[in-house]
C-alpha positions in Angstrom: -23.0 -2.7 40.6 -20.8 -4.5 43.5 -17.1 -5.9 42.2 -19.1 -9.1 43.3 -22.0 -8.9 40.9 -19.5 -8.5 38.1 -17.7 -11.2 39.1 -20.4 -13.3 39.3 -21.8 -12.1 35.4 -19.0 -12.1 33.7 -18.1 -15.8 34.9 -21.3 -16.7 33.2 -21.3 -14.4 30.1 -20.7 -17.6 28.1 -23.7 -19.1 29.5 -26.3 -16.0 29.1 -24.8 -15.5 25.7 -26.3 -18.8 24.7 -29.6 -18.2 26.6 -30.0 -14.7 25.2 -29.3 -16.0 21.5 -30.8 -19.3 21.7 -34.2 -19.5 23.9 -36.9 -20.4 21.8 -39.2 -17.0 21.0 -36.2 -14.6 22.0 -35.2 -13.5 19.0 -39.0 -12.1 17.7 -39.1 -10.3 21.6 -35.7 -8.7 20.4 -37.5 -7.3 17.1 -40.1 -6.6 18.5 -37.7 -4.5 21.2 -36.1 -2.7 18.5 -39.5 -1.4 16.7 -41.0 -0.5 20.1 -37.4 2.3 19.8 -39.5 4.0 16.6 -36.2 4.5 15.2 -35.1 6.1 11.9 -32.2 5.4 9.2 -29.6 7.7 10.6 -30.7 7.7 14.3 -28.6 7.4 17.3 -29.9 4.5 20.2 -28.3 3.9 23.5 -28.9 0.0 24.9 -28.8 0.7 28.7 -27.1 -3.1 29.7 -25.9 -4.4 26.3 -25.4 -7.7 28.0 -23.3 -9.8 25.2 -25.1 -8.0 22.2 -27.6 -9.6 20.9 -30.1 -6.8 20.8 -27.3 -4.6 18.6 -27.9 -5.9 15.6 -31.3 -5.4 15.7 -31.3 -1.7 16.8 -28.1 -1.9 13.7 -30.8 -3.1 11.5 -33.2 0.6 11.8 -31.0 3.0 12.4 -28.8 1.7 9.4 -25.3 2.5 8.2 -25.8 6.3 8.7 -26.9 5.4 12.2 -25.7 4.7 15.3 -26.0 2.2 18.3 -24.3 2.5 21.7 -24.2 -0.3 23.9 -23.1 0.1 27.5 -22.7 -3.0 30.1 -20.3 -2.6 33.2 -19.0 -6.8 33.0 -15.8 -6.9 30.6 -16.1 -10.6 29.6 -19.8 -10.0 28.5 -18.6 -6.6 26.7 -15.7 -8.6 24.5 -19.2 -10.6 23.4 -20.7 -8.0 22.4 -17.8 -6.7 20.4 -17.0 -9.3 18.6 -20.6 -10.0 17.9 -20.5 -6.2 16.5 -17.0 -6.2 14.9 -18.3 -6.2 11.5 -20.3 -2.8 12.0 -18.4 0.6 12.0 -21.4 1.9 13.4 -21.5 0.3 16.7 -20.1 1.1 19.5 -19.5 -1.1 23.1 -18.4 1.0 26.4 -18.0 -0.5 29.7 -20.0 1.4 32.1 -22.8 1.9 34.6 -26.5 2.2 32.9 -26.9 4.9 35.5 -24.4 7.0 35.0 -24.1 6.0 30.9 -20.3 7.4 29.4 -22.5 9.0 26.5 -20.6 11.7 24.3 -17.6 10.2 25.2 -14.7 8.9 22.8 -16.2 11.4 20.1 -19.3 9.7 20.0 -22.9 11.4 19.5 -24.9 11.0 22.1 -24.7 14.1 24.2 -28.5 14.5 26.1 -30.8 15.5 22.8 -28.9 14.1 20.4 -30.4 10.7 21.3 -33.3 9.3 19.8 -33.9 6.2 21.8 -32.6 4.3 25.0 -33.6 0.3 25.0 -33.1 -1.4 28.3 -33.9 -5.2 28.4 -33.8 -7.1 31.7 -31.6 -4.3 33.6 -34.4 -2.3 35.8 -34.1 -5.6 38.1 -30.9 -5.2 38.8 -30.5 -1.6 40.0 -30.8 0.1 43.5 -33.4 2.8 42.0 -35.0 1.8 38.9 -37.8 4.3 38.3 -35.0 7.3 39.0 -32.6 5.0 36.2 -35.7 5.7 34.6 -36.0 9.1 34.7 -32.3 9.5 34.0 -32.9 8.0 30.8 -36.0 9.9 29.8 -34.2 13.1 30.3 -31.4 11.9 28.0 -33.3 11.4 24.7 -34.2 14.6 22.9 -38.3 15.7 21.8 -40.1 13.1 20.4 -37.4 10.3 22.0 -38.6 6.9 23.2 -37.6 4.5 26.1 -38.5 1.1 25.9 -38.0 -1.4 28.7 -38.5 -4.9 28.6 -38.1 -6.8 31.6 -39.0 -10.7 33.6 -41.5 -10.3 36.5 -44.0 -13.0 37.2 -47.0 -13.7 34.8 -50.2 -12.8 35.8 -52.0 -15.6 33.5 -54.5 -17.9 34.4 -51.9 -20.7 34.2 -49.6 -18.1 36.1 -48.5 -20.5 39.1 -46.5 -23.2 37.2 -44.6 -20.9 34.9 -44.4 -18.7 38.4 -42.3 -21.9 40.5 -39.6 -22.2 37.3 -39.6 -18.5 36.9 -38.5 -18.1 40.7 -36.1 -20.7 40.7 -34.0 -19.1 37.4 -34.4 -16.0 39.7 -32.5 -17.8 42.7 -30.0 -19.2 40.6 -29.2 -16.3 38.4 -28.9 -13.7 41.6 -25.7 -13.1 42.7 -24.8 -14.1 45.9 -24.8 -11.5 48.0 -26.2 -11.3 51.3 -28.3 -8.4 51.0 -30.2 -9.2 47.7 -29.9 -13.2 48.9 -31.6 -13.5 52.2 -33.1 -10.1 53.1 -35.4 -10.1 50.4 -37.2 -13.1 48.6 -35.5 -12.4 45.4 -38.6 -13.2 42.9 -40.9 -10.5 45.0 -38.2 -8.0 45.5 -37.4 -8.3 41.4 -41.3 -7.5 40.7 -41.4 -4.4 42.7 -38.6 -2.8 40.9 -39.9 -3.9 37.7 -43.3 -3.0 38.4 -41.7 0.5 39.5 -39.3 1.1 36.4 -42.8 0.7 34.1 -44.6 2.7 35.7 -42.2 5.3 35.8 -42.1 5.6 32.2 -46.1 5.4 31.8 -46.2 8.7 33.9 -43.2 10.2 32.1 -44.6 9.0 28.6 -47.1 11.3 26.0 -47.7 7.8 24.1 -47.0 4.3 25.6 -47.5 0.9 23.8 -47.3 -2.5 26.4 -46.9 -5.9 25.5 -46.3 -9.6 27.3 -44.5 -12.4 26.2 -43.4 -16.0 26.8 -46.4 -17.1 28.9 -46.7 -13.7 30.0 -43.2 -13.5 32.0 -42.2 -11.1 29.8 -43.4 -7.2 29.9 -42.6 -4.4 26.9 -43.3 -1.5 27.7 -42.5 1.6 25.7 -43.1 4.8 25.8 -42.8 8.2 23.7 -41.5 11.2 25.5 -42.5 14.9 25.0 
């Protein structure tokens, strides 16, 4: 991520904090998130873009005590969120880095590639250069039997698509950061459903077993899948 996209996230952490804890329906897609992991009390998960936490406790909630849950984001203002949002569990950990290039195994944590049961990534894919190869990257890293689940905005393909469609674009516009290659090269609505429609597929092709869901009018897609 440019030092401009951080910038431009971590002045508004305080902002998505409150969208990503508050919007109405938000917090049964984030269960619904964590049982799409198939996780297990004692189980290690990785959220790819831990944003300011809110998915932690949840992924907290099945892996248990004897668990453990790694959350990775690359903005420090969102990441102190997330920590104190977490400080009460001695099972969670928050690193800042890049959900392409995740720091697992470091600081003594589990997590090396095979030791990981599950990677959740929720609204990242639209935000990276190459999402179906993030994708890949992050099947490789859990072990047999391991599950990714993405979960990601694209426009809804309902019959009363077009008006959720026009407010969907314009929370695109605003919430893209203003950088001239993602601004005005690309219409920023279209060029977010092609790497979303890409990440998802990805992980249908990579996946034994897939389960997919939509939410909120159908702006939201769940996808996850079980790995061989």
């Amino acid at each position: 991520m440019s030092e401009s996209a951080q910038d431009f996230y971590g002045r508004w952490a305080r902002l998505y904090d409150l969208i990503a804890r508050r919007t109405p329906g938000i917090a049964r897609l984030r269960e619904r998130a964590a049982a799409a992991c198939r996780l297990e009390p004692g189980d290690t998960v990785v959220e790819m873009g831990c944003g300011t936490g809110a998915n932690l406790p949840y992924l907290r909630e099945r892996v248990g005590p004897e668990g453990t849950v790694i959350g990775i984001d690359f903005t420090g203002p969102v990441l102190e969120r997330a920590r104190a949002a977490t400080a009460a569990y001695d099972n969670v950990h928050v690193l800042r880095g890049d959900a392409t290039r995740p720091p697992v195994g470091s600081e003594g944590l589990e997590g090396e590639a095979g030791e990981i049961d599950a990677v959740l990534a929720t609204f990242v894919v639209g935000m990276l250069e190459d999402p179906a190869g993030a994708v890949d990257d992050w099947c490789d890293l859990v072990g047999p039997d391991g599950t990714v689940v993405l979960a990601n905005a694209a426009r809804s393909q309902e019959w009363y698509a077009p008006p959720v469609n026009a407010l969907f674009r314009a929370i695109v516009v605003l919430s893209t950061p203003p950088t001239t290659k993602f601004r005005y090269k690309d219409d920023p609505h279209v060029r977010l459903d092609e790497k979303i429609d890409a990440a998802h597929a990805r992980l249908r092709e990579r996946a034994v077993a897939v389960a997919d869901e939509t939410h909120v009018f159908g702006v939201v897609r769940l996808t996850g899948g079980r790995l061989e």
